[in-house]
Structure formats: C-alpha cells, structure tokens
C-alpha positions in Angstrom: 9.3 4.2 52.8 7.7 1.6 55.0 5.0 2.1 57.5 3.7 0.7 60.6 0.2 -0.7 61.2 -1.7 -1.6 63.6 -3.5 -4.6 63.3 -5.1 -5.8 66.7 -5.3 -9.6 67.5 -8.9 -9.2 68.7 -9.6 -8.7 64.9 -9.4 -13.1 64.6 -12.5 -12.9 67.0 -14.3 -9.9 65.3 -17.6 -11.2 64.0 -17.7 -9.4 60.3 -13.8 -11.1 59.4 -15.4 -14.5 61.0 -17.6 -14.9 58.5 -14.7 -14.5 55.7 -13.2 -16.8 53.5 -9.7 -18.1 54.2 -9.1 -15.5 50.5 -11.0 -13.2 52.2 -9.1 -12.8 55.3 -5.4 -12.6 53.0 -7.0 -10.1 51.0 -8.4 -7.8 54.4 -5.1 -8.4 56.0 -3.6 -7.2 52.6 -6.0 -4.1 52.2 -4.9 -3.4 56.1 -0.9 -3.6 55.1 -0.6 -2.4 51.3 2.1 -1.0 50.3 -0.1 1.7 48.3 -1.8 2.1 51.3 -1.6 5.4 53.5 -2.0 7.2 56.9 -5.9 8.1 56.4 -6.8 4.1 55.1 -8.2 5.4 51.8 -6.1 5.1 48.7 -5.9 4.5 44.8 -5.7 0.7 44.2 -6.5 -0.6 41.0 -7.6 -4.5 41.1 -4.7 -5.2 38.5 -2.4 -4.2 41.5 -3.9 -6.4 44.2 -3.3 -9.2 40.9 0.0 -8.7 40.8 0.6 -8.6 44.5 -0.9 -11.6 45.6 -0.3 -13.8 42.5 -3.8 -14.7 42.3 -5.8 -14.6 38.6 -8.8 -12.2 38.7 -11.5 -14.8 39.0 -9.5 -15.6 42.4 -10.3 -12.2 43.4 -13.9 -12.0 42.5 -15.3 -13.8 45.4 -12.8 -12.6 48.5 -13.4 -9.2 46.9 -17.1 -9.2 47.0 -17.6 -10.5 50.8 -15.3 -7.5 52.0 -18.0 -5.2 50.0 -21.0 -7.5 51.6 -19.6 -7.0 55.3 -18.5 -3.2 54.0 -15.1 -4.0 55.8 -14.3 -1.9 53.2 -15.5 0.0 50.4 -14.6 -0.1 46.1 -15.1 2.7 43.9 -14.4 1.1 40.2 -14.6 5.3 38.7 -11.8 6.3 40.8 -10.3 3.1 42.1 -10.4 4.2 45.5 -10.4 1.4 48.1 -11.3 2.4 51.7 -10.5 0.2 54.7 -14.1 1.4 57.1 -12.3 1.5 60.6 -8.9 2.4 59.5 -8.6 5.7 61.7 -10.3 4.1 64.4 -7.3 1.6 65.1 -4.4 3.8 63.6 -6.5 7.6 64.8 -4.3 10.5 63.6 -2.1 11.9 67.2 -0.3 14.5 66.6 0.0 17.5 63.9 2.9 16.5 61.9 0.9 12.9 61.0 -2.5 15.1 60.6 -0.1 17.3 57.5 1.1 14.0 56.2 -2.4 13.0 56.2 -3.6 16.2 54.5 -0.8 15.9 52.0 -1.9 11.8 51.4 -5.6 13.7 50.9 -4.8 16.2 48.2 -3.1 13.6 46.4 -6.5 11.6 46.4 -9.7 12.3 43.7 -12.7 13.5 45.0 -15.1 10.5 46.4 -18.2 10.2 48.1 -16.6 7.3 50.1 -14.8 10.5 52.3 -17.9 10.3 53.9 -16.8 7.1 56.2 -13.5 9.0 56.8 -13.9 9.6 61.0 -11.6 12.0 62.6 -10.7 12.4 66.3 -11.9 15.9 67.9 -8.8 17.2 68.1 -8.1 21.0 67.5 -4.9 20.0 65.2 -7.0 18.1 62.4 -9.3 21.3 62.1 -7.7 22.1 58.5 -7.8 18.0 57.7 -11.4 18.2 58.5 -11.9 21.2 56.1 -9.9 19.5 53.4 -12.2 16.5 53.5 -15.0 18.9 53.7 -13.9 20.4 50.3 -13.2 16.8 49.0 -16.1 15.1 49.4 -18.0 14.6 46.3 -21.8 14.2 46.8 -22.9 11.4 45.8 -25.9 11.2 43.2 -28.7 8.7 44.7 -31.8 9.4 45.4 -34.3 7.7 47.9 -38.0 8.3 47.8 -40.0 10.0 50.9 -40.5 8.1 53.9 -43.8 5.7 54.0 -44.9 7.0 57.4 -44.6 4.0 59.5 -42.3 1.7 60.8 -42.5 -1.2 58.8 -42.2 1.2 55.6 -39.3 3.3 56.9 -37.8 -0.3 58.0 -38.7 -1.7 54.4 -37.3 1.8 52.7 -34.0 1.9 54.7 -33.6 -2.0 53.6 -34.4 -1.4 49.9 -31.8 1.6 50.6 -28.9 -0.3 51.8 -29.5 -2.7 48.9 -29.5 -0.2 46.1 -26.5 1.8 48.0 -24.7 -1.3 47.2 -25.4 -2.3 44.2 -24.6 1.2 42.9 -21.2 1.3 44.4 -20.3 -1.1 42.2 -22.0 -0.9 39.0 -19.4 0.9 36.9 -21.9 3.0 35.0 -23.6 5.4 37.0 -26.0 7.0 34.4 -29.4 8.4 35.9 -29.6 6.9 38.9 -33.3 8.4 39.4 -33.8 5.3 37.2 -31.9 3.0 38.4 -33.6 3.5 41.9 -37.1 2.9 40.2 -36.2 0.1 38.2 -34.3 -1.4 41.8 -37.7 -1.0 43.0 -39.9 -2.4 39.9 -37.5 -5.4 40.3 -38.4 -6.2 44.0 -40.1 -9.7 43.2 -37.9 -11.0 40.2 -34.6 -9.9 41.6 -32.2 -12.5 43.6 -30.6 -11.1 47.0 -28.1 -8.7 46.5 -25.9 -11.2 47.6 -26.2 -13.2 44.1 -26.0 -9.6 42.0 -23.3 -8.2 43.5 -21.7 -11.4 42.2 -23.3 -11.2 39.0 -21.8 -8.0 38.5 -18.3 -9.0 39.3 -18.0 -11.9 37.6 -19.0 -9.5 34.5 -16.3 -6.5 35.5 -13.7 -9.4 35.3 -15.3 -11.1 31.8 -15.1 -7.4 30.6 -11.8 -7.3 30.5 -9.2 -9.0 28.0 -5.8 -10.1 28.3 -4.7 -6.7 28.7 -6.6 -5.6 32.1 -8.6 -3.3 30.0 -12.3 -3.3 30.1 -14.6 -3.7 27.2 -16.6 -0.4 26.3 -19.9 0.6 27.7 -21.4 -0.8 30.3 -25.5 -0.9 30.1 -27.3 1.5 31.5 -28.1 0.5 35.3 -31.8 0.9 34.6 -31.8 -1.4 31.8 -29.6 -3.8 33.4 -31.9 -4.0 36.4 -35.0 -4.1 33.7 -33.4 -6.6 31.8 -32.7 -9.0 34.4 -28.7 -9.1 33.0 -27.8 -10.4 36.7 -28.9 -13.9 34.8 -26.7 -13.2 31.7 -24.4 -15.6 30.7 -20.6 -14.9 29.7 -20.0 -15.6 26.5 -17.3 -15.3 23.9 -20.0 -14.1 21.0 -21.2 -11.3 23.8 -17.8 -10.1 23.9 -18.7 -8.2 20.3 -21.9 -7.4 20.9 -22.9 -3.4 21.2 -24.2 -3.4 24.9 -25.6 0.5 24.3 -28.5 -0.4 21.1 -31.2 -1.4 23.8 -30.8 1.4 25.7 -33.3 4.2 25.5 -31.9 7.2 23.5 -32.4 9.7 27.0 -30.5 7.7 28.8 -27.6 7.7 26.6 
C-alpha cells in the first residue's frame, strides 16, 4: 500500500539540505519517501535495506549517512535500527482521528527509543491516547551530564561538550557505562579531532565491521576505552579483523 508525502519545494532552499552532498540529498529525499517508512516519520530501517534500495555499496553510504546525523535531519539508532526523519510531523502533522489510530497502530509496532523524544504532535484533543502511547514508549535514555559551571561561558562550554557527546553516543554501537564514556569525552578535550572527523571514524569502522554477509564482527570496545585509546586514529586492517577487541578493557566494564 503506497502513501503520499509531502515534500515542500522550499526544502531545495532550506539551509541544513544546502550544505549536503549531491548523495546526501538522494539519500534525505529517500529517508523522506521509503517504502518502510510510515505516518509518524520514525521507522525500522536497517542500512542493509537502504543498500539494496539505492544500489550503492556501504562505503557509498558512509559519508551521505553521516552528514544527515551532523545536520540531525535525521536521527540513527544502530541497537534498534530506528531511523527518524526530525520534522516529519511538522510537514505531514497527523489531521484527523482515523490517521492518529493508524499512527498509534505504526507506534506499537515500533521498539522502545529515546529518539520518541523528537516525535512533536499537534494539540489536538484526538491524539490524546497517541500522546500517551509515546509517553509509555519512550525509553530514557542513559547519559549523564555533569552540574552546570555557574556562568555563561561554562554553561555555553557544557551544553557544547553536551551536544558533542550526545552525538557521538548515538552512534557508538556499544553503550556500556556511559558515566565513563562522558568522563573519558571530557579527559579527551585536547587530543580529540572535531566530532566531525569521529563521527566518521566511527562509521568507517561500523562498515569494516562487517563481512560479506552484512553481519557485524563481535564486540565493540568499550566507549570509554575507545575514547581513552584514541581508536578514532585506528587503522582498518585485515589482521584487526581477528583480533579480540574486549582483552584491554577493564574487567568492570565488561
């Protein structure tokens, strides 16, 4: 069953899509009209599908994939395999209370995900029960900021280092202790590249990590030792394919 979308033709002037690649505006435009996609914008779609559907090899993907998580016209979790288009409902808003059960239906279907939190509904008295649904949902997630500094240029400084972390957490597939991951983000202020260059670090890695089959090698370092470590800098080598990536990390942590 096909739907329709709305896609305005302001969205070649918007300044976030702008700054895209010519990949990364095919694969937005593809996010925005999946055929896995649904009413609420949020939906299971594992990177071997968006593979198969554009033709393209999964280093194609890396780079369009990680500007769309840079500009956060869209967000990726790799646990669940959730993709969520940000303004979805804001463009295609749920009207009337048959679309508001389809959309509560679409939500059952869907695993629990702190990216329900960017899910915005209209104030309408029909989508009072969707609202609870995504209420019930919505899985907390577990990050952890230190106490404000006190002034400006520290609360400025904090919410930065924030944003950063919030990012880089999204998508590091392991999500052990991130207590520790927040204070070895922060022990790695000087010596770490923007999170530009990590965020593609990472990715390039997800994709190494997995073989000919789509399936990904076994665990993932600990986020607090990969941080620690400096693995942003790690080359991708055959040899490191066998390597045990747990023996360095610390025995609480596993």
């Amino acid at each position: 069953m096909y739907r329709y979308q709305k896609i305005e033709s302001k969205i070649w002037h918007d300044e976030k899509f702008k700054t895209l690649s010519d990949d990364g505006k095919v694969l937005f435009l593809y996010f925005l009209t999946s055929p896995h996609s649904n009413i609420l914008g949020i939906y299971v779609l594992p990177k071997e599908y968006i593979i198969a559907d554009l033709k393209w090899s999964s280093k194609r993907l890396s780079k369009p994939f990680t500007e769309l998580l840079k500009t956060e016209l869209c967000f990726y979790e790799n646990d669940t395999e959730l993709l969520l288009v940000t303004n979805h409902l804001k463009h295609n808003p749920i009207e009337n209370p048959n679309q508001a059960k389809s959309a509560e239906k679409a939500l059952s279907d869907l695993p629990k995900s702190s990216l329900l939190q960017h899910v915005k509904l209209l104030d309408k008295p029909f989508l009072k029960p969707l609202a609870e649904l995504l209420a019930k949902r919505y899985a907390k997630p577990e990050e952890s900021t230190e106490e404000g500094k006190g002034t400006e240029e520290g609360k400025e400084e904090e919410e930065n280092t924030a944003d950063a972390f919030s990012l880089f957490w999204k998508l590091y597939p392991n999500k052990k202790e991130p207590k520790a991951a927040l204070k070895a983000w922060e022990k790695s202020k000087g010596s770490r590249p923007p999170i530009e260059k990590i965020l593609e670090a990472i990715q390039k890695q997800i994709e190494w990590r997995q073989n000919a089959n789509g399936e990904f090698r076994p665990e993932w370092k600990h986020p607090a030792t990969w941080l620690n470590k400096g693995c942003w800098d790690d080359e991708i080598t055959t040899q490191e394919a066998s390597d045990d990536w747990t023996k360095d990390v610390p025995e609480e942590y596993r």
